[in-house]
ZAPANU-776592 format. One line per 5 residues: number of its first residue (from 1); their letters; for each residue x, y, z of C-alpha. Coordinates in pm, whole numbers, always signed. Example, Ala and Ser with C-alpha at 12.3 -4.5 7.8 and 13.67 -1.06 7.14 Angstrom:
BEGIN
1 = as = +1230 -450 +780; +1367 -106 +714
This chain:
BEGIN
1 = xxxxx = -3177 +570 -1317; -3223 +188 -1251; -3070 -27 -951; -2867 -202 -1251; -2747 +50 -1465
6 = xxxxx = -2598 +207 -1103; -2445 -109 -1047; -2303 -139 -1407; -2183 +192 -1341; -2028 +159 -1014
11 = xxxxx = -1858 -146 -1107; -1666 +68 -1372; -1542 +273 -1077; -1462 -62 -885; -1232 -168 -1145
16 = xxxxx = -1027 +116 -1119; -1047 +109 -722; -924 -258 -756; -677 -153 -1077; -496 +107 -797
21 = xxxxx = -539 -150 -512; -355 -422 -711; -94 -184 -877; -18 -11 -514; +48 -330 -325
26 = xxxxx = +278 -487 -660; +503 -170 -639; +529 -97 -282; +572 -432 -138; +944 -472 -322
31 = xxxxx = +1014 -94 -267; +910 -106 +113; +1191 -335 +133; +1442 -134 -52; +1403 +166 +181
36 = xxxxx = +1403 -93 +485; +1769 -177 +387; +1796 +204 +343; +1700 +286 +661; +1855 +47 +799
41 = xxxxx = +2251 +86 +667; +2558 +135 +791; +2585 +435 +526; +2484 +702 +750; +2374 +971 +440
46 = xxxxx = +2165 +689 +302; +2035 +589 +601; +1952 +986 +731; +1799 +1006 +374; +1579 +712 +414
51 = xxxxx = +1449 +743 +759; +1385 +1151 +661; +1166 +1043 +385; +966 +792 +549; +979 +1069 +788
56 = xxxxx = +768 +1346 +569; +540 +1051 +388; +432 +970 +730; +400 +1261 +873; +169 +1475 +601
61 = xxxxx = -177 +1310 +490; -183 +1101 +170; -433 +1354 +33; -164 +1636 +9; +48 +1347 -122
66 = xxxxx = -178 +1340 -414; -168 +1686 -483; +198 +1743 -499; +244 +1474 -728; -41 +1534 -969
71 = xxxxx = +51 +1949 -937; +380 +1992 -823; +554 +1894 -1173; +358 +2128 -1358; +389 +2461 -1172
76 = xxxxx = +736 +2383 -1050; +907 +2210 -1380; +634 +2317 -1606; +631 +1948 -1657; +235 +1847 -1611
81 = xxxxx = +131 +1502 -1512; -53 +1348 -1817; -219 +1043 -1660; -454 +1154 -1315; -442 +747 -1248
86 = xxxxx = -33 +729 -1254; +4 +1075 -1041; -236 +893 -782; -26 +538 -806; +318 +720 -752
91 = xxxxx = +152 +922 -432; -4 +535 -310; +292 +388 -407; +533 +630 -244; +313 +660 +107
96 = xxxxx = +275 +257 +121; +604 +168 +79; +723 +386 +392; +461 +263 +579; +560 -95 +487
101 = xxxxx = +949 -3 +521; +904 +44 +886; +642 -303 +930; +937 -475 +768; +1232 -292 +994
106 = xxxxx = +1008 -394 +1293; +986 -773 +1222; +1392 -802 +1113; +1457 -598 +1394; +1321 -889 +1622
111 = xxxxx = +1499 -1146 +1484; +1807 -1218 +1736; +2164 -1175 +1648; +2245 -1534 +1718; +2036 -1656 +1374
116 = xxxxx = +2280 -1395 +1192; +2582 -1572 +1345; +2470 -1924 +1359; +2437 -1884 +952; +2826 -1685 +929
121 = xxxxx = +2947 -1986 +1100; +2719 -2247 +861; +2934 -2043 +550; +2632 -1841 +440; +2666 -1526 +279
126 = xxxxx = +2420 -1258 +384; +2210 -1287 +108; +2144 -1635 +182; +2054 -1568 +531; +1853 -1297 +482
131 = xxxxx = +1623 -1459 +233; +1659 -1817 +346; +1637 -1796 +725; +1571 -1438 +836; +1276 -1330 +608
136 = xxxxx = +1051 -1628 +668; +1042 -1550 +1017; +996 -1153 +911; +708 -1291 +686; +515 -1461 +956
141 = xxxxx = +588 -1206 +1216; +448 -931 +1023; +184 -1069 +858; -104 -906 +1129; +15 -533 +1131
146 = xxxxx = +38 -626 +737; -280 -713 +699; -403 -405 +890; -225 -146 +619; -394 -341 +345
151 = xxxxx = -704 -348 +452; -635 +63 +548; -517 +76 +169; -875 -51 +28; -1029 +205 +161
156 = xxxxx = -757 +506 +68; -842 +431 -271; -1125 +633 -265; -872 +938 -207; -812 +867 -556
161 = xxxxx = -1137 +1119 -640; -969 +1444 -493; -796 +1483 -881; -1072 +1342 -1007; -996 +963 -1109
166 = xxxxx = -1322 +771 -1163; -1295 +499 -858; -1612 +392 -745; -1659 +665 -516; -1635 +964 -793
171 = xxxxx = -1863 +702 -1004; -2092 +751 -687; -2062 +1125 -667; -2161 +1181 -1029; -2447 +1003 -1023
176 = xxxxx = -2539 +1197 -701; -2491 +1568 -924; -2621 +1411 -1206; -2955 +1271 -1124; -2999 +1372 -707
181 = xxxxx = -2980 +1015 -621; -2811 +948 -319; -2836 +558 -197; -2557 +475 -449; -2307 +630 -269
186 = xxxxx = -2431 +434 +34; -2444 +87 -215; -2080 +181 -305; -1967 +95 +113; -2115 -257 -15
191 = xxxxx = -1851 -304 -255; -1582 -199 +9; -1696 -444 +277; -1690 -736 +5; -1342 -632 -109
196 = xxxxx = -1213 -564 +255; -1424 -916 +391; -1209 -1101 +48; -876 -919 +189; -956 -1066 +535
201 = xxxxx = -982 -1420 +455; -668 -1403 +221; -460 -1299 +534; -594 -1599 +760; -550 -1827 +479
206 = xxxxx = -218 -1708 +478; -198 -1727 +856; -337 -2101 +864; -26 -2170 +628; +227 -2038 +842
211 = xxxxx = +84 -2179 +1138; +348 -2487 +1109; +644 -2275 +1129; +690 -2144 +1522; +860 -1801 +1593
């Protein structure tokens, strides 16, 4: 097998790996901040229920995550998952947006109380403050630790190969049972560290841009 037919054929796995990385970070970003307010309400049952989930996603590896999703609804319900790709994007889903619930609890955490009562007095609802005045401040506080679980999350997608979904790494693997040729699963790291160096410049463009606005 040639250098470019691997690379044709690992790229085929890379657009999958970069399919889940995309599709993982849309879903969990907006639901990470949904159990945040969760967590953090007054509503004690919803916020014991939030805080116990985050809980168990944190506390169990995202591999068993997979499993239980892609098996659980079949030998429990008798209900089995038809798409291996959206059984691995609920478990990424799922785990990431816990993890990111508790990066986002951590930066409005440190915002003081005055902000919250200078706006009450200014007439604001809390809608308005939160998105107006609090979460700008969230957004540049968290951006590092941020930055860290995405980066973390570029490389979990090769998890994705446990229930057999054809990321790069599986790509990799076949072509190592196929034809005994191992240096493609080494050339597959070199598609990581390009995605991972492209993830790492996004974030300090992003930092460069918020430089203007002290916290």
């Amino acid at each position: 097998m040639t250098f470019d037919v691997v690379t044709l054929q690992l790229l085929e796995g890379f657009g999958t790996t970069v399919l889940l990385f995309a599709a993982t970070l849309l879903l969990s970003l907006p639901l990470g901040l949904i159990v945040t307010f969760g967590s953090m309400s007054k509503i004690k049952p919803i916020r014991y229920l939030a805080r116990t989930v985050v809980w168990i996603i944190r506390g169990t590896p995202l591999m068993l995550q997979i499993m239980v999703v892609f098996y659980v609804p079949g030998l429990v319900f008798d209900y089995p998952m038809q798409s291996r790709f959206i059984a691995v994007l609920i478990a990424f889903v799922i785990n990431y947006a816990c993890y990111f619930s508790e990066i986002y609890r951590g930066g409005i955490e440190s915002i003081s109380r005055g902000q919250y009562e200078a706006a009450q007095v200014l007439g604001m609802t809390k809608g308005q403050t939160f998105f107006r005045i609090i979460l700008p401040q969230v957004i540049k506080r968290i951006l590092s630790p941020m930055s860290n679980e995405v980066i973390t999350l570029v490389k979990d997608t090769s998890l994705a190969r446990i229930i057999a979904v054809k990321e790069i790494i599986q790509v990799a693997y076949n072509i190592l049972g196929g034809y005994a040729l191992v240096w493609p699963l080494f050339y597959s790291g070199a598609f990581y560290l390009i995605f991972v160096g492209l993830v790492t410049v996004a974030f300090r463009f992003a930092e460069r841009k918020l430089d203007y606005y002290k916290v």
